[in-house]
VMD Tcl script that builds the backbone (N, CA, C; Angstrom):
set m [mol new atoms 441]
animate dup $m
set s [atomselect $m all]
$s set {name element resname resid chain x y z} {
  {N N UNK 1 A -64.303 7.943 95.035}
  {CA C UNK 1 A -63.339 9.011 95.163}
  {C C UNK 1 A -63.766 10.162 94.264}
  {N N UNK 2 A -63.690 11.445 94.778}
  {CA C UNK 2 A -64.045 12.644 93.821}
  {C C UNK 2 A -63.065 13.498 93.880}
  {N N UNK 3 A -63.111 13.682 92.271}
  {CA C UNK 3 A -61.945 14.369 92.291}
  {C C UNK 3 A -62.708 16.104 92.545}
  {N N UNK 4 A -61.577 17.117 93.245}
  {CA C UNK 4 A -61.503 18.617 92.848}
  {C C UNK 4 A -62.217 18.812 91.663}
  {N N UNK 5 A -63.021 20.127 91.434}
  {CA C UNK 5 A -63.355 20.540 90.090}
  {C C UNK 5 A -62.055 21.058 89.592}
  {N N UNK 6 A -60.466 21.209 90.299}
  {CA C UNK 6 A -59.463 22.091 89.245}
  {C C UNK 6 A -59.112 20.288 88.520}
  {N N UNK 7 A -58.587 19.427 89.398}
  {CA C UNK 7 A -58.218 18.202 88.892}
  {C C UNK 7 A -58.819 17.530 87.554}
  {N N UNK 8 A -60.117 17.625 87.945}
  {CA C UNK 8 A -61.102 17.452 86.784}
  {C C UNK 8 A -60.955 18.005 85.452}
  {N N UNK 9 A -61.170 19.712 85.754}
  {CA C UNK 9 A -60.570 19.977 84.079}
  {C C UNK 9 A -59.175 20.199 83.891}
  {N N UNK 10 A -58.075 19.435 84.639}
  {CA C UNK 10 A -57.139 19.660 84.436}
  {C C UNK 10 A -57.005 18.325 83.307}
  {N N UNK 11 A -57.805 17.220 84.111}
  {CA C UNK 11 A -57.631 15.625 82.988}
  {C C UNK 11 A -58.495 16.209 81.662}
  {N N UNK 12 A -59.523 16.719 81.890}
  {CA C UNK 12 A -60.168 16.681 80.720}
  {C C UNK 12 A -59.673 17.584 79.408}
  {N N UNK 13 A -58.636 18.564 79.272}
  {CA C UNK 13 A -58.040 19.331 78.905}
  {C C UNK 13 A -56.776 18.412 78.615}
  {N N UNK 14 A -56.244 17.653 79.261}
  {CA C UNK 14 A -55.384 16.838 78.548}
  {C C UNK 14 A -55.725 15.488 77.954}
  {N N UNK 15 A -56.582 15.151 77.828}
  {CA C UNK 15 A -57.718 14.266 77.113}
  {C C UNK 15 A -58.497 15.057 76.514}
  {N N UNK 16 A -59.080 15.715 76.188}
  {CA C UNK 16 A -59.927 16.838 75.351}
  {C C UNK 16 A -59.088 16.242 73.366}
  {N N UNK 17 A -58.092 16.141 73.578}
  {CA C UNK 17 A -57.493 15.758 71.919}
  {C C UNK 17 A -58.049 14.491 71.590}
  {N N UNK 18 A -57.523 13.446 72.424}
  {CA C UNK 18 A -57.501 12.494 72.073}
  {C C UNK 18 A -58.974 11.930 71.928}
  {N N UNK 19 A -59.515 12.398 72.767}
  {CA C UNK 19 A -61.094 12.395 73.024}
  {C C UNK 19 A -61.850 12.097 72.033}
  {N N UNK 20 A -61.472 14.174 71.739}
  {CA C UNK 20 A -61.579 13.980 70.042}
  {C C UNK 20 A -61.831 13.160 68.699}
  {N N UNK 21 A -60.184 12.497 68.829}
  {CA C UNK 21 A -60.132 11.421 68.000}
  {C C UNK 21 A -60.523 10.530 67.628}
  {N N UNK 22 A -60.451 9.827 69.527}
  {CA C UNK 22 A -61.346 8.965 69.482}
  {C C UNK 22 A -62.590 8.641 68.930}
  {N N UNK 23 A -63.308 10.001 69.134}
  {CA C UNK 23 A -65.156 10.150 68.677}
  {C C UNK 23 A -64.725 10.138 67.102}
  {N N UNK 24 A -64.082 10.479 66.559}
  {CA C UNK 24 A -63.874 10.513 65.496}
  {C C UNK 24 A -63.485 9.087 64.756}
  {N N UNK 25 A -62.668 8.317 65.392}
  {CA C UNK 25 A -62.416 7.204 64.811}
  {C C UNK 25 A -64.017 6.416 65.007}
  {N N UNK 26 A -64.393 6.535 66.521}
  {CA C UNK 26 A -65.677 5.915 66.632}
  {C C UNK 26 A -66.542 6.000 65.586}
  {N N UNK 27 A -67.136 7.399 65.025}
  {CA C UNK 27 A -68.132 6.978 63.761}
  {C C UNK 27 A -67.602 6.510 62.870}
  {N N UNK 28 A -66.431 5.996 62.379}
  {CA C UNK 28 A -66.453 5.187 61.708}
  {C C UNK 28 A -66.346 3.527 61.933}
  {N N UNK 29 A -66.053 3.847 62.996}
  {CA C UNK 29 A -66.722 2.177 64.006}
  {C C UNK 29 A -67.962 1.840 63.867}
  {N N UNK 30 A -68.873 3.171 64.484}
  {CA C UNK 30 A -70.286 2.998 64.526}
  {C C UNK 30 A -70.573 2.644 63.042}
  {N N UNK 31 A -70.323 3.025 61.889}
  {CA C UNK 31 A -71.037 2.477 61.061}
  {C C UNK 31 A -70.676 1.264 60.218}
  {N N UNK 32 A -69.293 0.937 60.955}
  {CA C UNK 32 A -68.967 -0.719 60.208}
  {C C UNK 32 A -69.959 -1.732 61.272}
  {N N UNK 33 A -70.209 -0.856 62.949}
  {CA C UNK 33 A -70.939 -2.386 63.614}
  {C C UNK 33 A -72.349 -2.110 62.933}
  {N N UNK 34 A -72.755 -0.723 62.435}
  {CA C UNK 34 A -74.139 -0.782 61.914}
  {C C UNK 34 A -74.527 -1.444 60.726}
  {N N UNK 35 A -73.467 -1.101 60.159}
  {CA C UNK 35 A -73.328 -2.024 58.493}
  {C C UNK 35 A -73.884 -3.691 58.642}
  {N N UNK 36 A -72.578 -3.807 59.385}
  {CA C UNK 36 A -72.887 -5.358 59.712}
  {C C UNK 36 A -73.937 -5.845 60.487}
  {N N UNK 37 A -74.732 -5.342 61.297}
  {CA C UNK 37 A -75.800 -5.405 62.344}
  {C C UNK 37 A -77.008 -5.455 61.526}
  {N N UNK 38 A -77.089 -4.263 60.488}
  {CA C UNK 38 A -78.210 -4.144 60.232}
  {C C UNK 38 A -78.003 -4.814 59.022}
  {N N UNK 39 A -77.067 -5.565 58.249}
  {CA C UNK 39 A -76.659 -6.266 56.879}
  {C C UNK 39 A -77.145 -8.149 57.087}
  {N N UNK 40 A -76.739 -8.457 58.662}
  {CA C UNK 40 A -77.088 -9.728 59.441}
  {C C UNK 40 A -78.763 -9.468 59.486}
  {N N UNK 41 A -79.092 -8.604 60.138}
  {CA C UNK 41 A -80.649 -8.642 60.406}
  {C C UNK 41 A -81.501 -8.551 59.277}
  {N N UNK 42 A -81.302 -7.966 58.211}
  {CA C UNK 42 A -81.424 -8.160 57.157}
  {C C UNK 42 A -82.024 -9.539 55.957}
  {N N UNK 43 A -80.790 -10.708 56.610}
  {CA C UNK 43 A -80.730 -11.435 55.900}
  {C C UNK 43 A -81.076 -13.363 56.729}
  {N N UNK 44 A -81.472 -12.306 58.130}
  {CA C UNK 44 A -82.072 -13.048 59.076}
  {C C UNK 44 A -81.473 -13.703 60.155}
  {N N UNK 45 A -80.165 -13.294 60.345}
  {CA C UNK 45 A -79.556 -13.588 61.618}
  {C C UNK 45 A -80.529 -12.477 62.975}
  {N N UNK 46 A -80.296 -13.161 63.992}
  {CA C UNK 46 A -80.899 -12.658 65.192}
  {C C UNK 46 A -80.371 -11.638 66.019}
  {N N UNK 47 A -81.036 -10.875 66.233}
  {CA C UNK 47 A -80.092 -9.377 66.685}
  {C C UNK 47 A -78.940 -9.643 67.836}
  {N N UNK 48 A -79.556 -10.893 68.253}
  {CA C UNK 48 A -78.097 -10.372 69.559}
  {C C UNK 48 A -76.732 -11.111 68.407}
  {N N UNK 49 A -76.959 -12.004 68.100}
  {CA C UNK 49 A -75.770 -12.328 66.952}
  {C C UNK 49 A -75.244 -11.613 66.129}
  {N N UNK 50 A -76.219 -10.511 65.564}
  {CA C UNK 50 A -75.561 -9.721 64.511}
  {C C UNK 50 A -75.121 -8.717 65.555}
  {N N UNK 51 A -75.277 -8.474 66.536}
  {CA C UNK 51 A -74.561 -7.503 67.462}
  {C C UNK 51 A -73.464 -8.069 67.790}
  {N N UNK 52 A -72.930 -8.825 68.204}
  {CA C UNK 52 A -71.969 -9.587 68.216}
  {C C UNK 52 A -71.294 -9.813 67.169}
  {N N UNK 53 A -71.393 -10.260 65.927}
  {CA C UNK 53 A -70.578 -10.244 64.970}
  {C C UNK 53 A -70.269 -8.670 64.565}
  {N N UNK 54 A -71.252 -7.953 64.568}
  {CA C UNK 54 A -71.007 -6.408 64.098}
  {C C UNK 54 A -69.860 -6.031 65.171}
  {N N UNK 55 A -69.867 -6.107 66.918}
  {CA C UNK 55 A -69.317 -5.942 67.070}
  {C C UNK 55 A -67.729 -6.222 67.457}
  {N N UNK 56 A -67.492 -7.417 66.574}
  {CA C UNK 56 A -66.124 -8.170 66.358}
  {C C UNK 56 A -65.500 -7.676 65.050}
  {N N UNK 57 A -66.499 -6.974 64.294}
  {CA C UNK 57 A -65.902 -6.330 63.362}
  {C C UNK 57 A -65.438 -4.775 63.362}
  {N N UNK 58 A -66.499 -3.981 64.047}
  {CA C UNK 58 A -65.817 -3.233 64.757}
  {C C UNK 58 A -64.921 -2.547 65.659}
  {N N UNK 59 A -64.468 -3.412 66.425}
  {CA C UNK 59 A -63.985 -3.785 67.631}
  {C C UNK 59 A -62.339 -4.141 66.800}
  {N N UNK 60 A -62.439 -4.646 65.876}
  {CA C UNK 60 A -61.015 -5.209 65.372}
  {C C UNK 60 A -60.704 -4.013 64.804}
  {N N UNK 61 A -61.474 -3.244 63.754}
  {CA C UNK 61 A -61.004 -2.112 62.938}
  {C C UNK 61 A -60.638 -0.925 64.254}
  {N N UNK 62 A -61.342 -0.551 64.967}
  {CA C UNK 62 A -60.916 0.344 66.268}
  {C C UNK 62 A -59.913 0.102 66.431}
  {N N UNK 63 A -59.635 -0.922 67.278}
  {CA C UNK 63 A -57.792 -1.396 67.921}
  {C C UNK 63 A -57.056 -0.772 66.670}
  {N N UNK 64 A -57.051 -0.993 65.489}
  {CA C UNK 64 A -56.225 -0.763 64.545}
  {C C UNK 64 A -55.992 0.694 64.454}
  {N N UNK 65 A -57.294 1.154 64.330}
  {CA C UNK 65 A -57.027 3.033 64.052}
  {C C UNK 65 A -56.994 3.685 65.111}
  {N N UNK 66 A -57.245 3.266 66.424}
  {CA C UNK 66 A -56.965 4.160 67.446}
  {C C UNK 66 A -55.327 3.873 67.478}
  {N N UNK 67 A -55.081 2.662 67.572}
  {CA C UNK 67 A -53.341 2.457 67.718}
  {C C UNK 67 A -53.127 3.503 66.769}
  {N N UNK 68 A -53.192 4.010 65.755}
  {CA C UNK 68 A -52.631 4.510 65.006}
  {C C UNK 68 A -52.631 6.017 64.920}
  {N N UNK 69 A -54.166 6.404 65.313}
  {CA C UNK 69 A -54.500 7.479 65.246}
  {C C UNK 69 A -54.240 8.542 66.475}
  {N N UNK 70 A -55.532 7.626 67.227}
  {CA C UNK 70 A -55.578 8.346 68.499}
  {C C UNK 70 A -54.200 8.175 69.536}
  {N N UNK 71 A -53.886 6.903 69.628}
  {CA C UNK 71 A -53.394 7.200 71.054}
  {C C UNK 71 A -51.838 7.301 70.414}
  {N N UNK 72 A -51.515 7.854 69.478}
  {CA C UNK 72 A -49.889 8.091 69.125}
  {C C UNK 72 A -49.073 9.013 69.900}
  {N N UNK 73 A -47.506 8.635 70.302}
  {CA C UNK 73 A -47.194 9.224 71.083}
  {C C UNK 73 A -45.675 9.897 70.444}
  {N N UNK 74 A -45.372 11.086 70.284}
  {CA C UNK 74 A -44.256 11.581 69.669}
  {C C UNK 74 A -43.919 10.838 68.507}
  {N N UNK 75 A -45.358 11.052 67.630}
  {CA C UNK 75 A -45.972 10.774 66.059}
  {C C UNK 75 A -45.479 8.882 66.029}
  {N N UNK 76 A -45.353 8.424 66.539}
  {CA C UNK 76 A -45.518 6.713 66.850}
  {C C UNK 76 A -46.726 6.402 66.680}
  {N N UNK 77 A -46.998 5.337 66.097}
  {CA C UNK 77 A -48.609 4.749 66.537}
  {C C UNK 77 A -48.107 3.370 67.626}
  {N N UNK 78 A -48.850 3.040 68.328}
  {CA C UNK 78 A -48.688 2.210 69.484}
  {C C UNK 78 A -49.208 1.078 68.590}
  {N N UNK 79 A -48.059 0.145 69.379}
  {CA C UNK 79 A -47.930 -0.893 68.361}
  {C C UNK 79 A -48.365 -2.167 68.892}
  {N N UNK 80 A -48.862 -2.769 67.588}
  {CA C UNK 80 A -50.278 -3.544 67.953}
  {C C UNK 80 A -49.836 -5.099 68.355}
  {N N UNK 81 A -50.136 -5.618 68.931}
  {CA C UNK 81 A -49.769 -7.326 69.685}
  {C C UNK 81 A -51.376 -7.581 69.751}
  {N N UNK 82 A -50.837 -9.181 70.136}
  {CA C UNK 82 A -52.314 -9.466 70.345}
  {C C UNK 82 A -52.513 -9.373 71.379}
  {N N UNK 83 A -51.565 -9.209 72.695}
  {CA C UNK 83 A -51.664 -8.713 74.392}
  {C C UNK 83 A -51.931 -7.766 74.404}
  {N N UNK 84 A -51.913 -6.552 73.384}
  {CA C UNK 84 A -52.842 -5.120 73.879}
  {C C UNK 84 A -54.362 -5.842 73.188}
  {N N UNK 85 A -54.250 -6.407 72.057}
  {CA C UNK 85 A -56.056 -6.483 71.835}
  {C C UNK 85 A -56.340 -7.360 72.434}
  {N N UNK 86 A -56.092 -8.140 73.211}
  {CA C UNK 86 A -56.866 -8.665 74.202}
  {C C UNK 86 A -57.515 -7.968 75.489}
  {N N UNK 87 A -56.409 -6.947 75.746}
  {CA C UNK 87 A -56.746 -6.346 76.688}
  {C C UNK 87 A -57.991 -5.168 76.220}
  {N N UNK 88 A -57.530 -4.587 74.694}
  {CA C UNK 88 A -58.191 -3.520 74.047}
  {C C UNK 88 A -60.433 -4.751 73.898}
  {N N UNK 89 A -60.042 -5.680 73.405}
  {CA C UNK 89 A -61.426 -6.687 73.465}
  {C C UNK 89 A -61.895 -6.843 74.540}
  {N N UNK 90 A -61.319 -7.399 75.681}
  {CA C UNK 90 A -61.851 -7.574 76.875}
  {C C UNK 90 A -62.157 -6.263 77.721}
  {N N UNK 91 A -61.860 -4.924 77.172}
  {CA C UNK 91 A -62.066 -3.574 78.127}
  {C C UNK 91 A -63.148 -3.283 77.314}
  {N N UNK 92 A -63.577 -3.393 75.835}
  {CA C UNK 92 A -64.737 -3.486 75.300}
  {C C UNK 92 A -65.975 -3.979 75.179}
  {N N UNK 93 A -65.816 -5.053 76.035}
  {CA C UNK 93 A -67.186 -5.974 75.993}
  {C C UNK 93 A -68.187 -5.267 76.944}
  {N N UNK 94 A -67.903 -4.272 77.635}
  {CA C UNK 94 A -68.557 -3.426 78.264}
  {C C UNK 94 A -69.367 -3.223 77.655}
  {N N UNK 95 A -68.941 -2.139 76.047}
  {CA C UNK 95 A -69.941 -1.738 75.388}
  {C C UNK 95 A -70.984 -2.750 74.551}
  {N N UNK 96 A -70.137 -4.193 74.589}
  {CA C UNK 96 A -71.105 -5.125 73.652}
  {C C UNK 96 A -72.059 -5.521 74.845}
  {N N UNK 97 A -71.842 -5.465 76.602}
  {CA C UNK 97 A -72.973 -5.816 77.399}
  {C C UNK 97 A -73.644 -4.897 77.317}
  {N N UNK 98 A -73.278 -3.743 77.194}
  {CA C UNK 98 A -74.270 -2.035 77.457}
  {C C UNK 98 A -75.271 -2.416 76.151}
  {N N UNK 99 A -74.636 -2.637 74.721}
  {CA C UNK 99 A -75.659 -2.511 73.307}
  {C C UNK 99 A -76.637 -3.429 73.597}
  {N N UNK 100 A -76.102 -5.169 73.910}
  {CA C UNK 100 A -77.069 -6.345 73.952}
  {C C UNK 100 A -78.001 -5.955 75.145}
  {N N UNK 101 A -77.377 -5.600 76.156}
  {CA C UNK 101 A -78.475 -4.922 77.235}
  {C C UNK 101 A -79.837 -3.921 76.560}
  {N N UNK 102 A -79.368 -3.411 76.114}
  {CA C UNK 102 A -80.363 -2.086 75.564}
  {C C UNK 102 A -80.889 -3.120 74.520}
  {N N UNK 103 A -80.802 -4.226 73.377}
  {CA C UNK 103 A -81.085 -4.640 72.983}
  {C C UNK 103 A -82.531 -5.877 73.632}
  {N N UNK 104 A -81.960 -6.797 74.249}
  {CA C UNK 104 A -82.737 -7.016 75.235}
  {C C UNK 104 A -83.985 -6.875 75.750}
  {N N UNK 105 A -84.033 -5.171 76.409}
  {CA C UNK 105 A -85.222 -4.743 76.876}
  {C C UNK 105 A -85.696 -4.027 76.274}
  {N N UNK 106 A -85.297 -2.885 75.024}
  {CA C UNK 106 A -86.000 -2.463 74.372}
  {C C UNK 106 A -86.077 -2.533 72.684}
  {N N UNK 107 A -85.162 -3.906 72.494}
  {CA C UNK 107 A -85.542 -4.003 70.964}
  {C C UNK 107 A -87.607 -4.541 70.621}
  {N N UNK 108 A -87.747 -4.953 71.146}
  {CA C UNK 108 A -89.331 -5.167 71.001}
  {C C UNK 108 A -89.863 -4.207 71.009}
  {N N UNK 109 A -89.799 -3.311 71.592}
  {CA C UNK 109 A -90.623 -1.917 72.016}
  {C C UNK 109 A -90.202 -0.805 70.793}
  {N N UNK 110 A -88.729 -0.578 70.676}
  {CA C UNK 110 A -88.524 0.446 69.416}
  {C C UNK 110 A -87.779 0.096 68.667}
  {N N UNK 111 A -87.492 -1.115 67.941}
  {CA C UNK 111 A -86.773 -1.908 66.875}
  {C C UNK 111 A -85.361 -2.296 67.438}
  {N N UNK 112 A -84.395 -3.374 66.474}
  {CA C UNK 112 A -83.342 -3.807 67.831}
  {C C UNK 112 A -82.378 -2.399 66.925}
  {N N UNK 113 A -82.572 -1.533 65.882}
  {CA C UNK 113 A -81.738 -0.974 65.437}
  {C C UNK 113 A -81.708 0.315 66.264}
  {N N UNK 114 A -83.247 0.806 66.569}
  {CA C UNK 114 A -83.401 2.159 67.516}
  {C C UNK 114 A -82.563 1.485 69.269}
  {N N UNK 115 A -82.807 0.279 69.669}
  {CA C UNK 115 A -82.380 0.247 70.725}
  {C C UNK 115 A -80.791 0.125 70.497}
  {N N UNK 116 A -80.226 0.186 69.620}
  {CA C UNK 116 A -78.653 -0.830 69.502}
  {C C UNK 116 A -78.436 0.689 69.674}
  {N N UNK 117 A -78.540 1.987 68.774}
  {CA C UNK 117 A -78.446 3.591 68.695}
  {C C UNK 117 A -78.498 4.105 69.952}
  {N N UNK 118 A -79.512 3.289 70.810}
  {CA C UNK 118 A -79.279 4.338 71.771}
  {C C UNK 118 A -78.421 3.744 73.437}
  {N N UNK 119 A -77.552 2.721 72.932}
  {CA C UNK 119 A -76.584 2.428 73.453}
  {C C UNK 119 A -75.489 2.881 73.192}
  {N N UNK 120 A -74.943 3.758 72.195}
  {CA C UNK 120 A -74.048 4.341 71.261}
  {C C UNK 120 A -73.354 5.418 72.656}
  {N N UNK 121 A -73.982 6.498 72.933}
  {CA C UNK 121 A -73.655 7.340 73.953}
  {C C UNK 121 A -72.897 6.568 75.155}
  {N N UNK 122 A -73.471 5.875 75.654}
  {CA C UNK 122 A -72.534 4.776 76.999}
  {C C UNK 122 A -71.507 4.226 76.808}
  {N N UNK 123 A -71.651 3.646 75.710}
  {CA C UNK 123 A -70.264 2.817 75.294}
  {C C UNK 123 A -69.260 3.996 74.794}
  {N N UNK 124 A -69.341 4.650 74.238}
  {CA C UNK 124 A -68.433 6.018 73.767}
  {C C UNK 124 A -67.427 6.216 75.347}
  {N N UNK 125 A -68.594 6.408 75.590}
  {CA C UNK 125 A -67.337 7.219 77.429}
  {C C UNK 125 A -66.474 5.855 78.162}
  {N N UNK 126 A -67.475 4.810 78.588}
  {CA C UNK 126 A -66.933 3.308 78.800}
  {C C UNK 126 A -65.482 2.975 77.854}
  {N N UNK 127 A -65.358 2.768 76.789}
  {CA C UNK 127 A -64.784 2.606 75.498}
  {C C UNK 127 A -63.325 3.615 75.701}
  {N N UNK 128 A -63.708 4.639 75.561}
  {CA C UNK 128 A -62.358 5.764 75.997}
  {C C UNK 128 A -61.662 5.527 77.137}
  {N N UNK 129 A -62.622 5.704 78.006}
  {CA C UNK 129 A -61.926 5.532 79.521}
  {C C UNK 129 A -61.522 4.584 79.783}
  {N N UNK 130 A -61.837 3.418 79.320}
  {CA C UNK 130 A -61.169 1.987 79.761}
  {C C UNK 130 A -59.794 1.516 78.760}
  {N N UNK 131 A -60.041 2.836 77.494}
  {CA C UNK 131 A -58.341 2.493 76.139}
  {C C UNK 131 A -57.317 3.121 77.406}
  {N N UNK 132 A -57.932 4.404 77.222}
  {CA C UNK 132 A -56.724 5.675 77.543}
  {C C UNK 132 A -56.110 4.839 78.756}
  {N N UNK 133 A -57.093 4.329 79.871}
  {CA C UNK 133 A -56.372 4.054 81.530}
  {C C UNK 133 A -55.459 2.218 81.172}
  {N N UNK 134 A -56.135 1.220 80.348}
  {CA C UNK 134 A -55.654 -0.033 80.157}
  {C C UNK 134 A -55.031 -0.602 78.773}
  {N N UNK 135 A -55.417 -0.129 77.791}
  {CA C UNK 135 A -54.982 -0.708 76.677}
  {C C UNK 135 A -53.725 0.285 76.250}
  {N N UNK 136 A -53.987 1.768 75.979}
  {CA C UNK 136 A -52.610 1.822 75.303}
  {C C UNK 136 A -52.117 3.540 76.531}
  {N N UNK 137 A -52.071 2.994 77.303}
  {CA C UNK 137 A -51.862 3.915 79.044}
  {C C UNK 137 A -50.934 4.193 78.910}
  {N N UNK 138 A -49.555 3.241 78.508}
  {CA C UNK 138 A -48.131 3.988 77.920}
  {C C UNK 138 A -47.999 4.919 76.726}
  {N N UNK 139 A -49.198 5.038 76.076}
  {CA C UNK 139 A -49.343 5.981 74.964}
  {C C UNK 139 A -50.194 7.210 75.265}
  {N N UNK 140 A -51.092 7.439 76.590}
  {CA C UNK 140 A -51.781 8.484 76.951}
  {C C UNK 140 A -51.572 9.501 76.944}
  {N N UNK 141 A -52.777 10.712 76.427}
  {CA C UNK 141 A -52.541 11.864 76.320}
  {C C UNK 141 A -51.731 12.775 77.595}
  {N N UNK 142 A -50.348 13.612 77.474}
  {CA C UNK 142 A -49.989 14.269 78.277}
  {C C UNK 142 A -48.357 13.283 78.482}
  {N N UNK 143 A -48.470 12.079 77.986}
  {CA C UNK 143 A -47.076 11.247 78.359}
  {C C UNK 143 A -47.499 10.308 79.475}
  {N N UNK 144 A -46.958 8.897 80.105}
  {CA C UNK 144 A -47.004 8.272 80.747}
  {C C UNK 144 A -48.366 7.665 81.285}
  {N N UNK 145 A -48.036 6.907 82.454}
  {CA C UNK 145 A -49.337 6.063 82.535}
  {C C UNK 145 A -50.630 7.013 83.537}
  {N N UNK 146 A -51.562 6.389 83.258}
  {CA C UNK 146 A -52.672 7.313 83.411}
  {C C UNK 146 A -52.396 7.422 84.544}
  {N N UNK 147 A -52.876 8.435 85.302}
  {CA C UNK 147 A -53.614 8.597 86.965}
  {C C UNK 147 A -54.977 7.984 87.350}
}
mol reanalyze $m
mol bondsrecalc $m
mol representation Tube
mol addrep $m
């Protein structure tokens, strides 16, 4: 389905904030799964494991500050259960198949830390689009549940 170019920046203009935020809460995601990724590899755990643990640690701190940050709705933070982070974990593993993927085929070729980096961009858009429409959709930018 394609949307109109007016439809288009009509969503992206009301997502354009939260967006924002999001990217914003993200680097500090990105560098607790890097911390831990590159803190495991380090000390000799195996990259797809420390990707995985990095990203269970990341992945937990997100749910927390986007509830809080990003997706707040008439200054509320959306409030946390373990039925939204399940849903918020399981709409994420996207990005842990996208990193271990890129890990995979090109950690041999340009280190598993250059390949884990340049999975960073995919999961960003994946990651947003799958909070805003499933995890906290009653909290979405503009009011009510997504379109």
């Amino acid at each position: 389905m394609f949307l109109s170019p007016s439809i288009a920046a009509s969503r992206i203009r009301r997502h354009s904030g939260a967006m924002a935020r999001f990217g914003a809460v993200g680097v500090g995601n990105v560098v607790t799964e890097f911390a831990v990724f590159g803190a495991l590899l380090h000390f000799g755990v195996g990259p797809l494991a420390a990707n995985l643990l990095g990203f269970l640690c990341a992945n937990i701190q997100s749910y927390v500050v986007n509830a809080h940050v990003t997706f707040r709705k008439d200054g509320a933070a959306a409030p946390l259960t373990i039925f939204a982070y399940r849903r918020f974990f399981l709409a994420h593993c996207l990005s842990l198949a996208i990193s271990s993927g890129f890990i995979i085929f090109f950690a041999e070729q340009f280190g598993p830390l250059l390949a884990k980096a340049a999975a960073v961009g995919f999961g960003f858009i994946a990651n947003y689009s799958i909070s805003a429409r499933f995890v906290f959709r009653d909290r979405a930018p503009g009011g009510g549940v997504e379109e």
